[in-house]
C-alpha positions in Angstrom: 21.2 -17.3 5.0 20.2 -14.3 6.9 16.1 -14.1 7.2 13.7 -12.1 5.0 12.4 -8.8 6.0 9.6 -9.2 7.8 6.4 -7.3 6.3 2.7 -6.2 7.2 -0.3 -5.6 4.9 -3.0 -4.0 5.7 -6.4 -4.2 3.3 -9.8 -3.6 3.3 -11.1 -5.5 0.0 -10.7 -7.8 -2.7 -7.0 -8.2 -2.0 -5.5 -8.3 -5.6 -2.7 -6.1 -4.4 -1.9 -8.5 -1.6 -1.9 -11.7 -4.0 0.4 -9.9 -6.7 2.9 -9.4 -3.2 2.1 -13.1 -2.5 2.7 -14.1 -5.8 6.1 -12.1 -6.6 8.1 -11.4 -3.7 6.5 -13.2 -0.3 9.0 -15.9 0.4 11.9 -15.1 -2.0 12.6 -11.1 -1.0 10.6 -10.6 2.2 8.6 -12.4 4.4 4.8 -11.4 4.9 4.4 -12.7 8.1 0.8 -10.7 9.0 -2.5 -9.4 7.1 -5.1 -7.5 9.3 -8.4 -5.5 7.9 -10.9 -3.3 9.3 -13.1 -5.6 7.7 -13.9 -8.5 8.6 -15.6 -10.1 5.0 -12.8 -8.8 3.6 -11.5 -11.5 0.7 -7.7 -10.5 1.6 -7.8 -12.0 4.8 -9.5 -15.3 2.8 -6.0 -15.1 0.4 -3.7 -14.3 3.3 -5.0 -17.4 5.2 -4.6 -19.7 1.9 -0.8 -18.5 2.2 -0.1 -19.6 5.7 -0.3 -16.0 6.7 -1.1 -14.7 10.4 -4.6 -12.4 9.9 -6.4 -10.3 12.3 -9.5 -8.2 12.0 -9.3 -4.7 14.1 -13.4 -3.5 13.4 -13.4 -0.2 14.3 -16.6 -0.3 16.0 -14.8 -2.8 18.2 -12.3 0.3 19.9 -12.9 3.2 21.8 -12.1 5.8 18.8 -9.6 5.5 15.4 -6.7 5.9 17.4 -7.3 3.2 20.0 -7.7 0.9 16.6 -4.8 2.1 15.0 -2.5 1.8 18.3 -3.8 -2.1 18.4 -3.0 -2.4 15.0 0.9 -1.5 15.2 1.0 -3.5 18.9 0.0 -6.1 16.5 2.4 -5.9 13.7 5.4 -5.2 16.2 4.4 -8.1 17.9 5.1 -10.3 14.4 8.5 -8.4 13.5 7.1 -6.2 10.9 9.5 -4.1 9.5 7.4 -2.3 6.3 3.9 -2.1 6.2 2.0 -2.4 2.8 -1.2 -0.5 2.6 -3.0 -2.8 -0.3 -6.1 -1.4 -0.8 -6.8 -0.6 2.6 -9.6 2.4 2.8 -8.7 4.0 6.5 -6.6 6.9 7.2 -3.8 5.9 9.4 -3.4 7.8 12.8 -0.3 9.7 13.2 0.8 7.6 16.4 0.6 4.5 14.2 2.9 5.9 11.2 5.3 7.1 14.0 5.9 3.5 15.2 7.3 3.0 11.1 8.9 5.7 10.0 9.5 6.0 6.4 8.2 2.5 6.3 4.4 2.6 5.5 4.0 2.2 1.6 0.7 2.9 -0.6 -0.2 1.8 -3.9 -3.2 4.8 -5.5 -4.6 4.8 -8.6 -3.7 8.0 -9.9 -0.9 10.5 -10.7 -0.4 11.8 -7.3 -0.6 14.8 -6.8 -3.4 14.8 -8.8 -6.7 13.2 -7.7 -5.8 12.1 -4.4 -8.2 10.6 -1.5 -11.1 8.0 -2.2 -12.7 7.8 -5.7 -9.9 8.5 -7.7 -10.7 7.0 -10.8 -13.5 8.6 -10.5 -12.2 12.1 -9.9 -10.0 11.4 -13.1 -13.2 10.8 -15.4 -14.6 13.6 -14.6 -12.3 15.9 -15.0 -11.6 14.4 -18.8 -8.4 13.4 -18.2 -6.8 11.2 -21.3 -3.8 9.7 -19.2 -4.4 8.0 -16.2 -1.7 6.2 -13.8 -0.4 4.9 -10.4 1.8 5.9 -7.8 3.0 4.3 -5.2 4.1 6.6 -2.1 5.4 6.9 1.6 2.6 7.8 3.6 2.5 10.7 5.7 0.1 12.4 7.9 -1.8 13.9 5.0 -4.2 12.2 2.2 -2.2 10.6 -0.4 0.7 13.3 0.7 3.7 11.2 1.7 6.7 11.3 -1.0 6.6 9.4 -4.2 8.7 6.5 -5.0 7.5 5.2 -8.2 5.0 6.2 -11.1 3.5 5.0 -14.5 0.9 5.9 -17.0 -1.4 4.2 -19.2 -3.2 6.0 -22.2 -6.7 5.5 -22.6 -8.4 8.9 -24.4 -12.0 7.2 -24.7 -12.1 5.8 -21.3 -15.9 6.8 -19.6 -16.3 3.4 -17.0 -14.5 3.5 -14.0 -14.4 -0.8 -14.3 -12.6 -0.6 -17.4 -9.8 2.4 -16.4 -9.5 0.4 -12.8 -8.9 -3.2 -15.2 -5.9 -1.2 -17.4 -4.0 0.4 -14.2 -4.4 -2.9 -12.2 -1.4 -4.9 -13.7 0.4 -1.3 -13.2 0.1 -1.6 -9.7 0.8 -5.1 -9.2 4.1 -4.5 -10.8 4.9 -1.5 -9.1 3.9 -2.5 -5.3 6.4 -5.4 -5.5 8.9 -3.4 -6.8 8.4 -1.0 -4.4 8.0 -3.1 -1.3 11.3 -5.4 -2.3 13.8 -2.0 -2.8 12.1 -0.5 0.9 12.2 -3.7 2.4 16.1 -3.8 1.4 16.8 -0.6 2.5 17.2 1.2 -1.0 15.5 4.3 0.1 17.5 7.4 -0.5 16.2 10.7 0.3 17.5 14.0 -1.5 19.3 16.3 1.5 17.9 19.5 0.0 14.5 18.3 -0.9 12.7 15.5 1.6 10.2 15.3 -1.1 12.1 13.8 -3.3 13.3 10.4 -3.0 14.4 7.5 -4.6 14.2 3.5 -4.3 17.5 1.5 -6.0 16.7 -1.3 -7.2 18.3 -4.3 -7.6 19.6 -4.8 -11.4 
């Protein structure tokens, strides 16, 4: 049997994004062989470590600027193997050098209908503007803010919705269905990119 991909998270938080990957795919479709945060109180790294997962903690107080950070970062996840790197709730824009060293293999799970509402506080950004459907995207990343090409979408209905809790409680199962799925097709190599268009793109997955 020939090994598992080898896969990366990176997260700043709670880490629900990281169990659901833990949960659904680590093990059986890829390997997550390494979890590092910015933040060191960060409960991912606590679920990482229950798994028997490698964790490290990159403060960026702790490096010369963002760069240096992100540069020990990738030295890092090389060092383990890592072929795709999940982003999992992890709230730090990625240098360019860093996305360079995995090219088309940096994935992001965002709690919106990219291209609308990107950046930090989305849900947020959503309520405010009255918006009656809300969703999640998972995309590439790129250079830019929640920029990179999309590789799957869904929606959720919720025309009352005023608490940012409550719309963040509907789109989480979303996203934990959809960041596996993603992760498992990349990880495969199932990425196909439209010649006339590098925008769009698709993942095949597995029947």
């Amino acid at each position: 049997m020939s090994p598992l991909p080898r896969v990366g998270v990176l997260a700043s938080g709670e880490g629900t994004n990281l169990q659901a990957l833990l949960d659904s795919v680590h093990g059986r479709d890829v390997e997550i062989v390494g979890v590092a945060s910015d933040q060191p109180g960060a409960r991912a790294l606590e679920r990482a470590a229950a798994a028997g997962v490698a964790c490290a903690v990159f403060p960026r107080a702790e490096h010369p600027d963002r760069a240096a950070r992100d540069l020990a970062i990738a030295g890092w996840l090389a060092g383990l193997g890592v072929e795709v790197v999940v982003l999992a709730g992890y709230m730090a824009i990625l240098d360019p050098a860093f996305l360079a060293r995995f090219p088309d293999r940096v994935v992001n799970v965002h709690p919106s209908l990219l291209p609308a509402f990107p950046g930090i506080r989305a849900i947020e950004q959503a309520l405010d503007y009255g918006v009656k459907v809300f969703g999640v995207t998972v995309h590439l990343v790129d250079d830019g803010v929640d920029t990179g090409p999309i590789l799957l979408q869904r929606t959720v209905e919720l025309p009352h919705a005023v608490d940012r809790d409550a719309v963040h409680a509907a789109l989480r199962p979303l996203e934990h269905d959809l960041l596996p799925r993603a992760v498992r097709a990349l990880a495969a190599g199932r990425l196909r990119r439209d010649p006339a268009n590098p925008r769009r793109v698709w993942l095949e997955e597995a029947p």
